[in-house]
C-alpha positions in Angstrom: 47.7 163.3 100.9 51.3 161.4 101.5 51.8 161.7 105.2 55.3 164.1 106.3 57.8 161.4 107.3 60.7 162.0 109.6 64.5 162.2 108.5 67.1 161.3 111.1 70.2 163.8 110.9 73.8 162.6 112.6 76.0 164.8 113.5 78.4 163.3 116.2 81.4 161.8 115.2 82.2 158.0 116.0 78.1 157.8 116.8 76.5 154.5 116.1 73.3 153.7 114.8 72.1 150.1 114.5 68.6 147.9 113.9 66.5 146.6 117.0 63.6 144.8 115.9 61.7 147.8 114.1 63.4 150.2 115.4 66.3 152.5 114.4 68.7 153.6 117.4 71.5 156.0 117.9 74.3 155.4 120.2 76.6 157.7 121.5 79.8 156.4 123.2 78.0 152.7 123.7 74.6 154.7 125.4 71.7 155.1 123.4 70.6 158.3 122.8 67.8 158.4 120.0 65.1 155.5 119.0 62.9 156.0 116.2 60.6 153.6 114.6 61.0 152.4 111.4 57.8 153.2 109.9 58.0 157.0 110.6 61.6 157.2 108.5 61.7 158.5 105.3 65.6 159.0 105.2 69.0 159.0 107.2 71.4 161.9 106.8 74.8 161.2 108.3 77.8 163.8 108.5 81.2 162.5 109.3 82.3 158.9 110.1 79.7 157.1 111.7 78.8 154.0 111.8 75.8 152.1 110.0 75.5 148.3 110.8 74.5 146.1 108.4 71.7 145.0 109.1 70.3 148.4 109.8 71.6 149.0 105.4 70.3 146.0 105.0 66.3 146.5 106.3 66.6 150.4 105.0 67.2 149.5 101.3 64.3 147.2 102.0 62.0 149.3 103.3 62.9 152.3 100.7 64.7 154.2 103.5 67.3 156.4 102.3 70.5 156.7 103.4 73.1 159.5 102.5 76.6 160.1 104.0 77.8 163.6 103.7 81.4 165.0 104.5 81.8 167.0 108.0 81.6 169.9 105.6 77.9 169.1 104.4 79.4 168.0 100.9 77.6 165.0 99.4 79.6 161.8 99.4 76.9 158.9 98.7 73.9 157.4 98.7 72.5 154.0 99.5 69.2 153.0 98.2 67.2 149.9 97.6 66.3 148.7 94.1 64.7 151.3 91.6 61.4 151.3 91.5 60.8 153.8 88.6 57.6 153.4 86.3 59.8 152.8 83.0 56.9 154.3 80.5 57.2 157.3 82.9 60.6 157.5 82.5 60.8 156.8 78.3 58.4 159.6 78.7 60.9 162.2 80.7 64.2 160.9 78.6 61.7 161.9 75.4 60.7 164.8 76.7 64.1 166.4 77.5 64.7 166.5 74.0 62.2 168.9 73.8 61.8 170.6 76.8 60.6 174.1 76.2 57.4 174.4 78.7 58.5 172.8 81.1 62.0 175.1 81.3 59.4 177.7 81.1 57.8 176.7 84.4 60.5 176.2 86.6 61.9 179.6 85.4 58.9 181.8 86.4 58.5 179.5 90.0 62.2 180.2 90.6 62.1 184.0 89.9 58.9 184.9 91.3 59.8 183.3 94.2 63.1 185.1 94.8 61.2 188.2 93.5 58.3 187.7 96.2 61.3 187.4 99.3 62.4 190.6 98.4 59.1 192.1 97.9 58.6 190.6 101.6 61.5 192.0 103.0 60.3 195.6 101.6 56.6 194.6 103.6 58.3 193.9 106.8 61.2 196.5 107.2 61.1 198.4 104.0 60.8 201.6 106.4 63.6 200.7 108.3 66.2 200.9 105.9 68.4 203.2 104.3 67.1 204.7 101.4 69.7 203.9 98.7 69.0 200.4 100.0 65.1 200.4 99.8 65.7 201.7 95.7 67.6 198.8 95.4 65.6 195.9 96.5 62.7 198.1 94.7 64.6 198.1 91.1 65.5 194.4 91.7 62.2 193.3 92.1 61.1 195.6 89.3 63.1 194.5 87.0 62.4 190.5 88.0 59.1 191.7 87.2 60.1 192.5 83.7 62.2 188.9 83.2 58.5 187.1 84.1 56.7 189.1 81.3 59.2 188.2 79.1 59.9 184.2 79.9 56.2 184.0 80.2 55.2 186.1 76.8 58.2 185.7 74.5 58.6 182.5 72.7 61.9 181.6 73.9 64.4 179.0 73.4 65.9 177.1 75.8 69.3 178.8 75.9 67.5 181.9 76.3 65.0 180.9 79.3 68.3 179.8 80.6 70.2 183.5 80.4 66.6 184.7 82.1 67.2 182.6 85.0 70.7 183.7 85.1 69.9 187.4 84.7 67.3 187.2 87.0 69.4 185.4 89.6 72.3 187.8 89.3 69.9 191.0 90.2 68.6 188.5 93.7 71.8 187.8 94.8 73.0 191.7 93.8 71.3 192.8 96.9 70.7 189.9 98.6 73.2 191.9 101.5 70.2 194.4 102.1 68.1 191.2 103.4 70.0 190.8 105.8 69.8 192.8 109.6 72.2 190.7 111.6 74.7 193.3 113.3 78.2 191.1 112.5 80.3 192.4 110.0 81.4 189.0 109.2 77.7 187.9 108.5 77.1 190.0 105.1 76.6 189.3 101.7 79.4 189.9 98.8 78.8 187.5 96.6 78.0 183.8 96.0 80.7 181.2 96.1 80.6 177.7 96.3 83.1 174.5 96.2 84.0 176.0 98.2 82.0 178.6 100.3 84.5 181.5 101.3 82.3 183.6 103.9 79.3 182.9 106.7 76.4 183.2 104.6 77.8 181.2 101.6 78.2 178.0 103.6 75.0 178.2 105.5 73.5 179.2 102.5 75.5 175.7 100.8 74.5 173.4 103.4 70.6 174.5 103.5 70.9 173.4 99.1 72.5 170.2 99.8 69.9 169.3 102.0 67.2 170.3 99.6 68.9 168.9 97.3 68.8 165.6 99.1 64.6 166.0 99.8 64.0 166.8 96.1 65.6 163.7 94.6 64.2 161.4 97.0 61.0 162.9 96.0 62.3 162.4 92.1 62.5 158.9 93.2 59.4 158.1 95.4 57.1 159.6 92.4 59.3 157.4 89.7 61.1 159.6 87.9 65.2 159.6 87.3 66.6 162.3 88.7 69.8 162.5 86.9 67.8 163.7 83.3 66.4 166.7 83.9 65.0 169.8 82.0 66.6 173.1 83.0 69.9 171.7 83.8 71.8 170.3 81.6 72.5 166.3 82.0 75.9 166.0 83.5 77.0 162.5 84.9 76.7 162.0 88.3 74.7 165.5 88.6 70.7 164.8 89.6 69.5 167.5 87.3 66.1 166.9 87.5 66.6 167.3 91.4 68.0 170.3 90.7 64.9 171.3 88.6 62.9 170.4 91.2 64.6 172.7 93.7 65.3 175.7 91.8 61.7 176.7 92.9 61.8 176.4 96.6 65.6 177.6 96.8 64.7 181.2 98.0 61.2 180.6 100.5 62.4 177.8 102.2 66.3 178.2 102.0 67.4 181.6 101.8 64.5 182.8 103.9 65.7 180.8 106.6 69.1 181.6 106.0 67.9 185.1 106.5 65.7 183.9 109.5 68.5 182.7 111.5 71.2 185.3 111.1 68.3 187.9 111.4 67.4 186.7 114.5 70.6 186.3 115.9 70.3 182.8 116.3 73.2 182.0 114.4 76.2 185.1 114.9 79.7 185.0 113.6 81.3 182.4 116.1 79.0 180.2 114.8 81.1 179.8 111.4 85.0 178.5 111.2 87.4 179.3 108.8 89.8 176.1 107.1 93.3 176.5 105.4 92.7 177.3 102.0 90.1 179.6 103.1 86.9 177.1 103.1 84.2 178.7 105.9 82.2 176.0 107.7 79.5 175.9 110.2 80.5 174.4 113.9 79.2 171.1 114.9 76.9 172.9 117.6 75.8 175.5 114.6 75.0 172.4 112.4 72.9 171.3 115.2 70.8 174.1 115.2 70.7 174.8 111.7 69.0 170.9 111.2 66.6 171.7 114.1 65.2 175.0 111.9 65.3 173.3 109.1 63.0 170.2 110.4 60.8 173.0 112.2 60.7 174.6 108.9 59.4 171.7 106.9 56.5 170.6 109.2 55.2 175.0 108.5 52.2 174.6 106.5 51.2 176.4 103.3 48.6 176.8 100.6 49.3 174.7 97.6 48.6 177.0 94.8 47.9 174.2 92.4 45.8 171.6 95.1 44.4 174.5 96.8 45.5 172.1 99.7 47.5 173.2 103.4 50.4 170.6 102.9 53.9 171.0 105.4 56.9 172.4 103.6 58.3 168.9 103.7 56.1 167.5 101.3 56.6 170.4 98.6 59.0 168.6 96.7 57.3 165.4 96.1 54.3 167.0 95.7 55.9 169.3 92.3 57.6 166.0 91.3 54.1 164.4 91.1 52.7 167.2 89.6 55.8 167.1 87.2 54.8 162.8 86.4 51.1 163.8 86.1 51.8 166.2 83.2 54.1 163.6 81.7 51.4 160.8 81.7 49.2 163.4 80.4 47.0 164.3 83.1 47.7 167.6 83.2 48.5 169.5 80.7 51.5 171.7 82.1 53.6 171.5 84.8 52.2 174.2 87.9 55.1 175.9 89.6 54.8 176.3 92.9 54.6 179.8 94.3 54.8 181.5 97.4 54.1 184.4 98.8 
């Protein structure tokens, strides 16, 4: 199995990071700070101006290390990569088969919603006795109800369009009572509703920046596999929009970023001070919040599970290029569907 590679995350403004000999380093006001070897990189995620030398850009685009600058803000502002080294029969094969992309819509619906639906039937396990009953019915008719979307993308010959308004509907009824997940004490820490570009509360920006840098994992593993991950299947091709990525990460959205959303505000690890408001009412997280938040998230990926599929242990980390393999195998026609991944 592909071995769980490390991705260096920058968050200090003015830092440095340069090439010496095989080695990546990280200065900090001219004194190094972090030294990691090239071989264990898989990517570099930089937020802010920092500075990359160029022969460190140069012996990354070499080596197939990715390199993405982000805004302070978490917002993706570019890429740089090495040549593309996409199978071209693989990809005449996805650009075909987004013409036509029924089934496969069909599977990343039901991984997306039974996943969502299986972190509220968690959250019912764990503290369903704890809360208040009007709350309890809630999650319950939510999940009930997800239940009844499933039957019906997974029965119903559907179009398209309509696996699409499933996703929606089914999305709507998550985030609905996606505030009863959520046991943090702060006022300013619950859940209204989602908004984005920008986020205009706590949760919506930590819940932002945990899908940008999913984002960023599942179209590296678009691109490590070979496929393009601009076309993709349940999104709609939009330019300069990885849809496939997208695809890819519509799946593991709710187990590995919501529920550690909900992980750190649960356990208090991240409270209200944490977050700053802009002008123009933008919410951000601080730069010691950030920190922290990139520390879970790299704990979080080296977690194992079950593969469902493999019926392998593989870290969270390598989920999405595993499902973007498993997405190229049933496009060569090894397999013949796509296997969602599910947890639970």
């Amino acid at each position: 199995m592909k071995k769980l590679l490390n991705t260096v995350y920058v968050t200090t403004e003015g830092a440095a990071l340069r090439l010496e000999g095989e080695t990546l380093v990280a200065e900090i006001e001219g004194a190094d700070k972090t030294r990691v070897p090239l071989h264990m990189l898989a990517s570099v995620v930089v937020f802010g101006p920092v500075l990359l030398t160029p022969a460190l850009i140069a012996v990354c685009a070499e080596r197939g290390i990715t390199l993405a600058l982000m805004g302070r803000n978490g917002r993706f502002q570019a890429r740089v990569e090495g040549p593309v080294s996409g199978n071209v029969l693989l990809r005449r094969e996805q650009y075909r088969r987004a013409d036509s992309p029924e089934e496969i819509v069909r599977s990343f619906v039901l991984g997306k919603v039974s996943n969502q639906r299986a972190v509220i039937r968690r959250a019912l396990r764990d503290y369903g006795d704890d809360m208040a009953p009007p709350a309890r019915a809630a999650l319950e008719t939510a999940a009930d109800r997800m239940a009844q979307i499933l039957r019906r993308v997974q029965l119903a010959d559907a179009s398209v369009e309509a696996m699409r308004g499933s996703e929606g509907e089914a999305a709507n009824l998550y985030f609905a009572v996606f505030d009863h997940l959520i046991r943090a004490p702060d006022a300013e820490l619950r859940w209204t509703l989602r908004s984005r570009r920008p986020p205009l509360d706590p949760m919506n920006a930590l819940v932002s920046f945990l899908y940008t840098l999913l984002t960023h994992d599942c179209r590296s593993a678009c691109e490590a596999v070979g496929l393009d991950p601009a076309v993709g299947f349940l999104h709609r091709d939009r330019p300069g929009r990885p849809s496939l990525a997208l695809d890819l990460m519509e799946e593991l959205r709710a187990p590995l970023a919501d529920r550690l959303a909900l992980s750190l505000v649960n356990r208090r690890q991240l409270r209200a001070a944490d977050f700053r408001q802009m002008e123009g009412g933008a919410v951000l997280l601080t730069d010691d919040a950030r920190r922290s938040v990139l520390t879970a998230w790299q704990d979080r990926k080296r977690e194992e599970r079950l593969h469902p599929f493999l019926q392998e242990k593989a870290p969270f980390g390598l989920v999405p290029f595993l499902q973007a393999q498993m997405l190229a195998r049933h496009l060569r026609g090894d397999i013949d569907a796509y296997p969602p991944w599910f947890w639970s």
